[in-house]
C-alpha positions, -999 to 999 in steps of 0.1 A, spaced: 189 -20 -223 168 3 -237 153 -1 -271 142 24 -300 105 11 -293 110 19 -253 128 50 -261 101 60 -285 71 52 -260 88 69 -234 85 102 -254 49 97 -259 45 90 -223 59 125 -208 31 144 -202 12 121 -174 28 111 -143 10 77 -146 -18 50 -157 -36 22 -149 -50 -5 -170 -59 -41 -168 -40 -69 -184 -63 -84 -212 -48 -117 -218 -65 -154 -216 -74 -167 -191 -78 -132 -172 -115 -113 -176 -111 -90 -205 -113 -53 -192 -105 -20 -209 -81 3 -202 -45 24 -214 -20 -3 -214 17 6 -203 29 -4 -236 66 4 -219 65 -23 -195 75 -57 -201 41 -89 -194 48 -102 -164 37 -142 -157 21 -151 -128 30 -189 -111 -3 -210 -105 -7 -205 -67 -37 -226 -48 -26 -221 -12 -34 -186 0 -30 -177 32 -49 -144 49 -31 -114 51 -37 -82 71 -32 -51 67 -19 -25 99 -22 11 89 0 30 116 -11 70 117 23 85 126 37 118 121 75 131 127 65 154 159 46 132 177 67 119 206 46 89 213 44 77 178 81 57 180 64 36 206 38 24 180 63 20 156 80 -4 179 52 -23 181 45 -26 146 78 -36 139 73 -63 166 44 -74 154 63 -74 120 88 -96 132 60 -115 149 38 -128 118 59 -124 90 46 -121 53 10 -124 67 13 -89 84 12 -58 58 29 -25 72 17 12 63 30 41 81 6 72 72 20 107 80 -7 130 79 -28 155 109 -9 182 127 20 160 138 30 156 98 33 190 92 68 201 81 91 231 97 124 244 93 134 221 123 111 193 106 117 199 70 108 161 52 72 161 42 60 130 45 25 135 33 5 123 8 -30 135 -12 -35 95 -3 -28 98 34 -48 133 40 -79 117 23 -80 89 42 -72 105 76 -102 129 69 -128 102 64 -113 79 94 -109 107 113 -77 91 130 -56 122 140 -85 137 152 -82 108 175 -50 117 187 -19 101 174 -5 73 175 -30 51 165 -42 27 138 -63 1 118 -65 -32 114 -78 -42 80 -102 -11 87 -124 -32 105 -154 -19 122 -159 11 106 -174 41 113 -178 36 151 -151 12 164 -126 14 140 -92 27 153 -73 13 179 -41 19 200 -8 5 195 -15 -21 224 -45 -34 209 -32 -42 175 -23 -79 180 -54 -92 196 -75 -77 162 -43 -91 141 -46 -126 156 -84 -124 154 -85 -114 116 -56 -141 107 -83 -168 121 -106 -156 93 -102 -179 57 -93 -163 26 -121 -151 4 -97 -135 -28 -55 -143 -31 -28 -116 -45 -4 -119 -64 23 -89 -73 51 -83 -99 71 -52 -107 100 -39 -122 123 -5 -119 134 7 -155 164 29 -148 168 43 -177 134 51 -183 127 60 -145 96 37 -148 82 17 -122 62 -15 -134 35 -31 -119 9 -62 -120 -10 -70 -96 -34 -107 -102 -65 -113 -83 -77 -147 -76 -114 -151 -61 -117 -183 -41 -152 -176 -26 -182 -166 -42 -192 -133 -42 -222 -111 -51 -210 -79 -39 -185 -54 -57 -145 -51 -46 -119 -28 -55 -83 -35 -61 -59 -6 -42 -21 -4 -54 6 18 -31 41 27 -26 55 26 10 92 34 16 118 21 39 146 35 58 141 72 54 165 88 77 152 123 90 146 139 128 115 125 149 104 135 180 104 108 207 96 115 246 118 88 253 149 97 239 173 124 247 166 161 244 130 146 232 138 139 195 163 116 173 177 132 149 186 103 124 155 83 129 148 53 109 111 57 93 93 23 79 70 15 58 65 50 44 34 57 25 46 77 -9 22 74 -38 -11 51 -48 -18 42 -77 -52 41 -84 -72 67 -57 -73 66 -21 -105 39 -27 -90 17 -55 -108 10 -84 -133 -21 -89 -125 -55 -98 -146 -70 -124 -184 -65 -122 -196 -71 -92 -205 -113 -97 -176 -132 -86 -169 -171 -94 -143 -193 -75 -113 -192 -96 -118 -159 -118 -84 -145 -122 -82 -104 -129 -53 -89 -135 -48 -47 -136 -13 -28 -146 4 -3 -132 29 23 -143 41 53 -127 75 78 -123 99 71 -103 98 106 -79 137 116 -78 132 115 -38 125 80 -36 151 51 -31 141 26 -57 155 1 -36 137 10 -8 105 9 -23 76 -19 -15 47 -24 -35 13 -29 -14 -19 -40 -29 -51 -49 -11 -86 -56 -20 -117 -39 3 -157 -39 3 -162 0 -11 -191 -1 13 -179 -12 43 -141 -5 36 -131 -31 52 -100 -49 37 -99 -85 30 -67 -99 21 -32 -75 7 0 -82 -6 36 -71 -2 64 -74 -23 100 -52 -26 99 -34 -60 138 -47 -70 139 -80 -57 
């Protein structure tokens, strides 16, 4: 139900389409920021056992007839390793580009800024990433190569665990989000903390060589990318000196777009070198459980 101090905070919140701030609460690392005063505190359970997760970026776009075939795959490999494999579908190049016969723009601000500096339509879609590993010379890889770099990165220990809560605000059309770092390695080096929104089951027209007349027209897209959070890079976590067990905790708050199916939305946060880009560990969660 919404209250006069939610109604009233609301009011002072149209204007901006969203912020970001960290939580400052004991035993978290006090950092500054504009707190979403609208959303409820979320508490996090005590979690020791954190597993490695990694993180597939699929470049995709809705008139690429290949691109269902990587698609496959990723749902595949989905199926394969469960909650240790992140998902993110990212419609951007010349195969994203909307049409009267293609009319759902899929794009993002997100999506075309990374596919600029990674170059990965350039590379001729469908391709991807894996964790962004080897960057700038080795770093995208076909659909077929995806499990043997998934398999190799899920050998690797965990060096930071996630943790993610949000809410969906219906009446106030606002999304809610924490997102808790844990750090359980050392580390001397800085890393930044990236928050998304992907969508599921989006039904609009795809091209696909395999399939009749060469397109579908109520194709099923996954794991849409829709909006970050917090810049295509993220922002950083703490200052750059990491102890094993530091906790850090940053909040999110955005509009829900009218186009989006709250229901089908996921959450996605993951933590990356800013030097090397490479990520090392993300999280997945539905927004409405």
């Amino acid at each position: 139900m919404m209250t006069l101090k939610k109604y009233l905070l609301l009011v002072l919140a149209v204007g901006y389409s969203f912020n970001s701030c960290d939580v400052i609460e004991e035993p978290f690392l006090v950092e500054k920021g504009v707190e979403c005063d609208f959303c409820d505190a979320f508490i996090f359970p005590t979690q020791e056992n954190y597993v490695k997760k990694v993180l597939l970026e699929d470049y995709t776009g809705h008139t690429c007839g290949n691109c269902p075939r990587a698609a496959e795959k990723a749902d595949e490999l989905k199926e394969t390793y469960q909650n240790q494999l992140v998902v993110m579908a990212v419609h951007a190049g010349w195969f994203s580009n909307s049409s009267n016969s293609y009319p759902t723009d899929f794009t993002t601000d997100l999506g075309d800024s990374w596919n600029e500096h990674f170059g990965n339509s350039q590379a001729g879609n469908p391709n991807g990433m894996i964790n962004r590993i080897d960057f700038p010379s080795s770093h995208i890889f076909q659909y077929t190569q995806w499990e043997q770099k998934i398999v190799e990165q899920l050998e690797e220990d965990p060096i930071v665990g996630l943790q993610i809560k949000s809410s969906y605000d219906s009446l106030l059309n606002v999304i809610c989000i924490d997102v808790q770092t844990k750090i359980l390695s050392s580390l001397s080096n800085e890393i930044n903390i990236t928050v998304v929104l992907l969508e599921n089951k989006i039904i609009s027209k795809q091209t696909d060589y395999a399939a009749e007349n060469d397109y579908i027209e109520d194709y099923e897209h996954k794991h849409v990318l829709r909006k970050g959070l917090n810049g295509a890079w993220g922002e950083p976590i703490g200052d750059g000196l990491h102890t094993v067990g530091q906790l850090y905790t940053h909040r999110f708050c955005v509009d829900k777009n009218a186009d989006w199916n709250a229901s089908n939305l996921t959450v996605v946060a993951y933590v990356s070198n800013p030097e090397t880009y490479e990520v090392l560990q993300a999280e997945e969660i539905h927004l409405i459980d």
